[in-house]
C-alpha positions in Angstrom: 1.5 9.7 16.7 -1.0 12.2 15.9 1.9 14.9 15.0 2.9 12.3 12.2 -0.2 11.8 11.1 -0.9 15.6 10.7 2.3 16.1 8.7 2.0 13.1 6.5 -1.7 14.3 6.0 -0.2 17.5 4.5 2.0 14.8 2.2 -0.5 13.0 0.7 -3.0 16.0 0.4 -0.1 17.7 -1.7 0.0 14.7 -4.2 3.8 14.4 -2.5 5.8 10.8 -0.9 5.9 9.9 2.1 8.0 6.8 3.4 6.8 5.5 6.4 5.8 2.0 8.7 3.6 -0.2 7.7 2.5 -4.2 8.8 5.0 -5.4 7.3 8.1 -3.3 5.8 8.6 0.2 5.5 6.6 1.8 2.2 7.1 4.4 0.0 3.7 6.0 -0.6 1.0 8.5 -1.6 -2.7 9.0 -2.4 -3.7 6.2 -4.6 -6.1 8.3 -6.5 -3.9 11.0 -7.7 -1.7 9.7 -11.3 0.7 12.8 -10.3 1.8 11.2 -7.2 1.6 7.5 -8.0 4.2 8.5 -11.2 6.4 9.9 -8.9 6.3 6.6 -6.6 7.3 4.6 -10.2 10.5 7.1 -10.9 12.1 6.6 -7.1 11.6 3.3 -7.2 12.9 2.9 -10.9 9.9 0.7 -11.4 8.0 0.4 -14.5 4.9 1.4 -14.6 3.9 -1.9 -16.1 4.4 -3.3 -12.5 1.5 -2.8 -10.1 1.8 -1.5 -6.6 0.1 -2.2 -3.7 -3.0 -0.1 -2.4 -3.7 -0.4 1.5 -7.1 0.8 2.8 -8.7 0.9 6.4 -11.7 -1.1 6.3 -14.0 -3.5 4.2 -16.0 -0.3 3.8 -13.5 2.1 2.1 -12.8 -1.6 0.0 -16.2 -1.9 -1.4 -15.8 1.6 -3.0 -13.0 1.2 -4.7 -13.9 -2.5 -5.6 -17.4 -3.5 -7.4 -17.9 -7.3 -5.8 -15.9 -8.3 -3.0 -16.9 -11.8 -2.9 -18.3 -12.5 0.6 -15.1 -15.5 1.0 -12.9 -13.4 0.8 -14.5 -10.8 3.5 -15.0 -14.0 5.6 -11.0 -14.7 5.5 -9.8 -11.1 5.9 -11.8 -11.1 9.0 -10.5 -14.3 10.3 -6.6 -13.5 9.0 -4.3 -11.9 11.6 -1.7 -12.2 9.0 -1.1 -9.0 6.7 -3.1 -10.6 3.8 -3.0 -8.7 -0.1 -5.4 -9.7 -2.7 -5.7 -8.8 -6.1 -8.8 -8.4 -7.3 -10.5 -7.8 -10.7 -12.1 -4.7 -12.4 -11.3 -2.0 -9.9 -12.5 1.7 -10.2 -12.0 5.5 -8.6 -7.9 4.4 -8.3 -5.2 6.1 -10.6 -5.0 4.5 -13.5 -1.0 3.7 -13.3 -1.6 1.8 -9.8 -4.0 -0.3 -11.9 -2.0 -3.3 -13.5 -2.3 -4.1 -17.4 -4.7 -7.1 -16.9 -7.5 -4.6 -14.9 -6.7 -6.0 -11.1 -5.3 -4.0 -8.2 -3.0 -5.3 -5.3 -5.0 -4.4 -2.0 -4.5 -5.1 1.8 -6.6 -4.1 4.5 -3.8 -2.5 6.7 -3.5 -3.5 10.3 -0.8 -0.7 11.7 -2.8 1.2 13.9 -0.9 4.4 12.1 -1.8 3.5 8.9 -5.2 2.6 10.0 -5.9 6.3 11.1 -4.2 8.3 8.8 -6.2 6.8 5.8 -9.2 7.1 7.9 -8.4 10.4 8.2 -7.0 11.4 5.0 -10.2 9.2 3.5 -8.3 7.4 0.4 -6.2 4.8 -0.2 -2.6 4.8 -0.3 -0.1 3.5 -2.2 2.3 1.4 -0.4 5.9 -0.6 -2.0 8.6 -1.5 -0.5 11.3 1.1 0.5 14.0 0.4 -2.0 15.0 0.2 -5.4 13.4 -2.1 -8.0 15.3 -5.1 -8.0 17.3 -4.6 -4.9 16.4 -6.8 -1.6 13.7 -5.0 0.8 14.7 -3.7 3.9 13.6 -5.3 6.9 14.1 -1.5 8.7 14.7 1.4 8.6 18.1 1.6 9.0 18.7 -0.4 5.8 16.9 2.0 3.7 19.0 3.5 1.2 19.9 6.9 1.5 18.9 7.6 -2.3 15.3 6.5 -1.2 15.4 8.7 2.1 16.6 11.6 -0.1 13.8 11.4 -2.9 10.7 11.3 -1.0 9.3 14.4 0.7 8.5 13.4 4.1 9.8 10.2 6.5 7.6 9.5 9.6 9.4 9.5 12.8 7.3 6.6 14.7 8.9 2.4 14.5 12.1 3.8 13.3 13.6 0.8 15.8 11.4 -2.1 14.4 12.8 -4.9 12.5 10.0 -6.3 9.8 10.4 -9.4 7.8 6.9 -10.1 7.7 5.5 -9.7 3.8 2.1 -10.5 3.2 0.4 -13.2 1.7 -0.6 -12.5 -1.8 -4.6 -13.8 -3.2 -5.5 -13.4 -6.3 -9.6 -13.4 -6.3 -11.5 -13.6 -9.7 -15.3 -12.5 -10.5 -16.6 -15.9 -9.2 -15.1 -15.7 -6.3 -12.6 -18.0 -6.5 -9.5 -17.3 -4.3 -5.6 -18.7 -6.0 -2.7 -18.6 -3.2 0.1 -16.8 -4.6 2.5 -16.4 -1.7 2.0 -17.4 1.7 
């Protein structure tokens, strides 16, 4: 593991893509502060920009940069949750401003893959992470249904889970200045 996370440390430094495992399916991904990179995630994906993405960071801490007021709920659940769990929160700052959606909230999970986990400790940003296929066409649940027009356009794919089958997704909370949390997939 710590080969992979050298090399995809050289990625994301290098405002490139990386595809690689995540805790639930595979991602496409790069640093979430750098526009460069984050555009580049939008044209493999054939996404518009007017879509968010989601943003996976290692701990509460790296969160409360990035984020003004994480209300203290929602700190409570994501410590109880052993389910990947996204929320989208309100008024976010230090992020590109294309991973930010048009309404001024931000998609973010506090990752629990222990590669993840490390490489953004190490690489000490957020990343971007979306599922591994084309806008509009069904996720693949592993690697081996990735298309091979994704596998050609991003600049590095980590060798680690390559076996795993996913169909976990997240569940999706949508958190608002006072606090209040709004299921939006579970």
């Amino acid at each position: 593991m710590k080969i992979e996370i050298k090399k995809s440390l050289g990625v994301l430094k290098n405002q490139q893509i990386l595809l690689y495992p995540t805790d639930t399916v595979w991602g496409i991904g790069c640093d979430a502060t750098s526009e460069v990179a984050v555009d580049k995630v939008f044209k493999i994906k054939k996404r518009s920009e007017s879509k968010s993405l989601v943003i996976l960071m290692n701990s509460f801490e790296m969160l409360q940069k990035y984020i003004p007021k994480v209300p203290k709920a929602v700190i409570e659940l994501l410590s109880k949750s052993t389910n990947p769990t996204t929320i989208i929160y309100e008024n976010p700052f230090g992020l590109a401003k294309n991973v930010v959606a048009a309404d001024n909230t931000v998609a973010i999970r506090i990752v629990q893959n222990e590669f993840c986990r490390e490489l953004i400790h190490l690489f000490g940003k957020p990343i971007v992470s979306t599922s591994a296929n084309i806008s509009g066409n069904p996720t693949p649940k592993s690697f081996d249904e990735i298309e091979k027009s994704i596998l050609d356009s991003v600049d590095y794919v980590v060798n680690l889970q390559r076996d795993e089958v996913n169909e976990k997704s997240s569940t999706i909370l949508k958190v608002n200045e006072k606090g209040e949390i709004t299921v939006l997939r579970n």
